[in-house]
N, C-alpha and C positions, 0 to 999 in steps of 0.2 A: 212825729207828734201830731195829734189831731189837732184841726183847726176849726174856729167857730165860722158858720157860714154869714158873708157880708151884709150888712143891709144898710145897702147903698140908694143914695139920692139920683135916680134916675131924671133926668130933667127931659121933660116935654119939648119932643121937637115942631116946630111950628112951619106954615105951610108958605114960601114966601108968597110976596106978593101977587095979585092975579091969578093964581093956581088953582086949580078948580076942585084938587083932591090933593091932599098932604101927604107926603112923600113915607114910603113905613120906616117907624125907628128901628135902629140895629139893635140886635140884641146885648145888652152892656157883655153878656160876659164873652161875646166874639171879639170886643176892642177894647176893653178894659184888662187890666192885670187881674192874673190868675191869685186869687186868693184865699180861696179854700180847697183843701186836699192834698191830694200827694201833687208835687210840683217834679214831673218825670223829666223835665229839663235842669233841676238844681240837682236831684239824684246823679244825672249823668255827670256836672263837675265833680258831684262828691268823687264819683269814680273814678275820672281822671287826676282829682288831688290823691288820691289812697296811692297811684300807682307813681305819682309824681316823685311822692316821699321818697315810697321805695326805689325806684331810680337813681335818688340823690344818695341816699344810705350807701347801695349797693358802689355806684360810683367811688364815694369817698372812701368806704374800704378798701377799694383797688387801687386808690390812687389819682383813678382817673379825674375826678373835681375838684384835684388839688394841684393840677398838671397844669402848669403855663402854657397860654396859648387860647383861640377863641371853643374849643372843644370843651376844654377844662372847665371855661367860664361858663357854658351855657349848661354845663353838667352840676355847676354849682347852683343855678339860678335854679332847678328843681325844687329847691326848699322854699319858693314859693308859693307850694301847700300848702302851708302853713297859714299864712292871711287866707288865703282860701278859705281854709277848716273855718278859722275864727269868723269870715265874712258869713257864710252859711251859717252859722249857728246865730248870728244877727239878726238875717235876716226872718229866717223862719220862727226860733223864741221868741222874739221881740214883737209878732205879729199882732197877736189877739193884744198885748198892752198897746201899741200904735193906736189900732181901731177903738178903744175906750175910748185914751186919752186924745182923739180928733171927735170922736161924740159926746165928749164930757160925760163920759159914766163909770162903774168901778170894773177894775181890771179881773184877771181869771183868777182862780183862786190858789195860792200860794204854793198850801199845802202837797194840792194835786199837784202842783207845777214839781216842785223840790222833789215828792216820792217817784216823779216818772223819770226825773235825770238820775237821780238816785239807781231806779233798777236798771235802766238805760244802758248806764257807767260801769256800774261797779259789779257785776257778778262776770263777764266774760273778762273783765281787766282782772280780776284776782285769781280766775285761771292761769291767768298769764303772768302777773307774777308771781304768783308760789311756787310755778318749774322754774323760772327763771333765776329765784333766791336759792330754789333747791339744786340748780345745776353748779351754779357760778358765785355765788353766796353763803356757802357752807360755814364760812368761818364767824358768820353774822349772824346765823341762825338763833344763837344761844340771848340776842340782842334783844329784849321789848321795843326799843327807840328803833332798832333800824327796820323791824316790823313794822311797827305802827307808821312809821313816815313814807314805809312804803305804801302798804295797802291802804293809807288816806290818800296818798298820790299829795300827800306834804314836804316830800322829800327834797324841792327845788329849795326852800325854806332856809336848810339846812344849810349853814354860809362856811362851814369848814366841815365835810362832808371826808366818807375815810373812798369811798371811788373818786373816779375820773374820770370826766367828761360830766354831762350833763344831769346824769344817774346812775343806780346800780349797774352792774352788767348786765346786759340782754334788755333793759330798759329807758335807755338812752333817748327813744324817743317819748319820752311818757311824761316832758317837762310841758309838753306842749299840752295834751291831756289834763296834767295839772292846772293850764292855765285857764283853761275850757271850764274845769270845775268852777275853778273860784267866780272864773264869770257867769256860771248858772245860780251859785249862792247868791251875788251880788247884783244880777240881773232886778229882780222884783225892786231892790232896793233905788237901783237905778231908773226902772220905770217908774216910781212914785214921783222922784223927784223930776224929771221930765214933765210928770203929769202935773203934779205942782204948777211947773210954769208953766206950760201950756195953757191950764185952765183959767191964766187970765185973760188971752183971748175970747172974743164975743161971737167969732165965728168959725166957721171948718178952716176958713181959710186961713185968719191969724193964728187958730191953733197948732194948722201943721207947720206955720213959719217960726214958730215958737220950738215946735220938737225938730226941725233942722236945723236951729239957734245951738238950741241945749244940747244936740251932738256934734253939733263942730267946737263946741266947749266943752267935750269930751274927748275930740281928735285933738286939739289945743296941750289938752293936759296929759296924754300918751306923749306931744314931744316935748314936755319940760319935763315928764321922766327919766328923760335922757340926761336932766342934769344932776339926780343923785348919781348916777350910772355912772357917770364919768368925773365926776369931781367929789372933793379935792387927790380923788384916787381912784381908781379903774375898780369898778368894781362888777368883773365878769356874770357872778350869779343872779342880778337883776335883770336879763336880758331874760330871764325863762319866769319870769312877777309877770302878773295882770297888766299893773298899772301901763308899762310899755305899748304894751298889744290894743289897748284901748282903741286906737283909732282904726284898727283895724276893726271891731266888733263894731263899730261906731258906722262905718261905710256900711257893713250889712245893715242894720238898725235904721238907717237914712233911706236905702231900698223898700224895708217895709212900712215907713211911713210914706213914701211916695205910692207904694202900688195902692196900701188903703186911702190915700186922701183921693188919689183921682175915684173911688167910686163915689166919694161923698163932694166933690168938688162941685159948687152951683157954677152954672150956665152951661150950653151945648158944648164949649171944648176950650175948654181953660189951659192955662201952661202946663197946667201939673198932665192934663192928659196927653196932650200935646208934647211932652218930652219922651213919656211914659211910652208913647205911639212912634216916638222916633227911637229913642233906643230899643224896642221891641224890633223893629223891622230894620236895623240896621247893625246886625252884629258882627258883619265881618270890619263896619270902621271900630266898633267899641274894640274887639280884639286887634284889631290890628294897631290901636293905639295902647292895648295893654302891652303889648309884643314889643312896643317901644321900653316902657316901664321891664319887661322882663329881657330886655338887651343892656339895659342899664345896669341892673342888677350881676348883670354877668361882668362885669367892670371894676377895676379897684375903687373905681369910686364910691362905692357905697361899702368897702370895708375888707375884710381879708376873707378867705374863702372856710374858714368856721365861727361856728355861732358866737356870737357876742366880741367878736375882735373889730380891731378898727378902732376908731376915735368917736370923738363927737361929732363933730361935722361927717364925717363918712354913715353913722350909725345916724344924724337927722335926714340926711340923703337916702337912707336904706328903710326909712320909717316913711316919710312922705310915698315913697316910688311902691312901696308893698299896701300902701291905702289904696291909692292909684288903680296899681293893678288887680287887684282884688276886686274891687270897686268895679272898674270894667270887664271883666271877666263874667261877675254874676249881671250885671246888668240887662241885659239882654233875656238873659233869661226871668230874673224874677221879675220883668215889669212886663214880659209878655202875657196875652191872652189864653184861655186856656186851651188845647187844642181841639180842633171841630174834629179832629179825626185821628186815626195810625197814621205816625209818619212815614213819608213815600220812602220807599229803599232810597240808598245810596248811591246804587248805580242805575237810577234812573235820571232823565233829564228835569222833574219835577225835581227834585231833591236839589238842585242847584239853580231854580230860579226864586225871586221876591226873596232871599235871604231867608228859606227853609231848611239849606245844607246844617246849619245847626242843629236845629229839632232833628233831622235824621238822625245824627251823630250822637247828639246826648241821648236820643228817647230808642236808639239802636237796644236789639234785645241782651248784646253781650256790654254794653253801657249799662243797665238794667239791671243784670246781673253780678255786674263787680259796684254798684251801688246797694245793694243789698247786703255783701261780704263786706263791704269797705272800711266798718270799722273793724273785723279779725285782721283785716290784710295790713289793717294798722299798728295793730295790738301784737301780730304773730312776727312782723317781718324781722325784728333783730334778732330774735331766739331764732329763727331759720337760718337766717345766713349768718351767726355766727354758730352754729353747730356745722353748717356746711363747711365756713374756712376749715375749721377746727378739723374736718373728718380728711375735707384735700390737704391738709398740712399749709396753710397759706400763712404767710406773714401780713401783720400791718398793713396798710399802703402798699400792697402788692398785688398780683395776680392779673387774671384776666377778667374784665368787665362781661362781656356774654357768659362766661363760663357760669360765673357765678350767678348774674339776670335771669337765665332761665331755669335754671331747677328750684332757685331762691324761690322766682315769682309761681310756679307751679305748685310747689308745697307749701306756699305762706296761703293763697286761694285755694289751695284746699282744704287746709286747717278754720280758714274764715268760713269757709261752709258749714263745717260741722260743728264750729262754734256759732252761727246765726239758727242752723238747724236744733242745736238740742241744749245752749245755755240761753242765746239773746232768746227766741221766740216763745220758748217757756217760763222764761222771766218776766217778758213782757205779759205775756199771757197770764198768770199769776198774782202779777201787781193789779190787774184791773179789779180784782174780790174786794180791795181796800179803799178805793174810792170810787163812787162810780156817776160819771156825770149825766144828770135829767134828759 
């Protein structure tokens, strides 16, 4: 998504005392957060979440993420993708409304926002389910409703549904997607009312404490979602609703107000920079403290090892730990600076000093490249491997984990190629004839 370029309050640095000539100012965008353009370091998690998914899918069909033992569990903690996906889409959507609503002015304009999720979304995903209805769906075919709820991606909606699991066949992972939607409809609506309260602060800096108010009153009400969910009756199918996941989009959203207020924050080095500047340059304690959060995850404690089981208390444990971790995982990246250069290879000694080994890793050119396919390898990966069981003959919860990981992941990246080469990029390309920004 393009992003508008900052215009930030640069503050005049001054000459201390006695000095005979005034020391030169850094340039903001070497130690300020990166805020406009492609951010090749969030790209690189996308890629790692795409492949995350697919890990945990492929896992849990063989069994293996369902298997007791510490193997099992860390095979299940894969699905924390998932805040991932939502924390990204946070941070980066939620950008240009942040920057309004801390300069009190009006946000982007709706329209364009809606029609670019819109071609974004829906032309490679309705490739993908119309083989998938037409492979494994035959008998629904004849159905307008189970059309319609597919190809709106309304299907999670559906509270007595004629499949099993999550959705149709082959499209099991597409609740998640769903949920993505609703928070792109609902986004605009949620940035006004932020800006709302925002706008009664008198300056940048009561504004932005105003918009990390209004979204921890957003992460608030994601876990009192948990108490339709669970009372006075279990009710499985709200775990794949918006309302839950909140506080996960809420931690991206809280990122992109932190990276735009430090450019507009008054004086030489305020907290907001000043945090900004330590989580940039220290990503191996943020991940190693999300590493905590996803050891936890791998534990009964936050619930049973498929979606939406477990209790209350195991499902408010599994909602705090995936803010958490989400939350530190991007950190690092979205509040860093933008890079002076190509990052040093990996097998150099630069590449593991001052906490660079990151930026290698993310801004790596085969990170680059499964960032680009990330969302076909999303879209493709159930229709792969289950035509793959289906051809080995594999039951349920059987088989061999490598077996099926590598030709899975081989044809599911392949198929995202040639769907980012000749449906997303002609999409995209296409939708710009209808709006087109000054």
């Amino acid at each position: 998504m393009a992003s508008l370029s900052p215009a930030p309050e640069e503050p005049a640095d001054t000459p201390s005392a006695g000095a005979s000539t005034a020391a030169p100012a850094p340039d903001p965008a070497l130690v300020l957060p990166q805020v406009g353009g492609r951010n090749e370091a969030l790209d690189g998690i996308r890629a790692a979440a795409a492949l995350m998914v697919l890990v945990f899918h492929v896992a849990t069909e063989t069994g293996d993420a369902l298997a007791p033992g510490v193997l099992g569990g860390l095979l299940s903690a894969f699905d924390l993708a998932v805040p991932l996906f939502f924390a990204l889409s946070g941070v980066l959507l939620y950008r240009p409304w942040a920057r309004a609503a801390l300069e009190g002015r009006r946000g982007p304009d709706v329209r364009v926002y809606l029609w670019r999720r819109v071609v974004r979304v829906f032309p490679a995903y309705w490739l993908v389910a119309v083989a998938a209805l037409l492979i494994w769906s035959r008998d629904q075919l004849g159905s307008p409703r189970y059309w319609i709820e597919t190809l709106t991606l309304t299907f999670p909606f559906n509270t007595d549904p004629s499949w099993v699991g999550t959705g149709p066949y082959g499209l099991g992972q597409m609740w998640s997607l769903s949920v993505e939607v609703s928070f792109y409809l609902l986004l605009p609506l949620f940035a006004l009312l932020l800006a709302l309260w925002a706008r009664r602060g008198t300056s940048v800096d009561a504004r932005g404490r105003r918009l990390l108010w209004g979204l921890a009153v957003m992460a608030a009400l994601a876990l009192l979602a948990l108490v339709p969910q669970y009372f006075p009756e279990h009710r499985s199918y709200m775990h794949a609703w918006l309302p839950r996941t909140l506080g996960m989009f809420a931690g991206g959203m809280a990122l992109a107000v932190l990276s735009e207020w430090a450019w507009r924050e008054p004086g030489p080095d305020g907290p907001v920079r000043r945090f900004c500047r330590t989580a940039a340059s220290a990503p191996g304690v943020c991940w190693l403290a999300a590493g905590g959060f996803f050891a936890l995850c791998a534990t009964e404690a936050t619930g049973g090892r498929f979606i939406g089981s477990g209790n209350f208390w195991t499902a408010l444990l599994e909602s705090l730990s995936t803010m958490g971790f989400a939350f530190l995982v991007l950190a690092p990246a979205a509040l860093a600076p933008r890079p002076a250069g190509p990052p040093p290879p990996l097998r150099s000694a630069a590449a593991w000093t001052g906490g660079r080994w990151l930026d290698s890793l993310l801004r790596h050119r085969v990170c680059q490249f499964l960032a680009k396919v990330s969302y076909g390898v999303f879209l493709w990966q159930f229709l792969v491997l289950y035509l793959w069981r289906d051809f080995t003959g594999q039951e349920i919860f059987t088989g061999s984990f490598w077996l099926d990981m590598v030709p899975v992941t081989a044809v599911t990246v392949l198929l995202a190629a040639a769907t980012h080469r000749w449906v997303e990029e002609p999409s995209r390309l296409w939708s710009r004839k209808f709006f087109r920004r000054p």
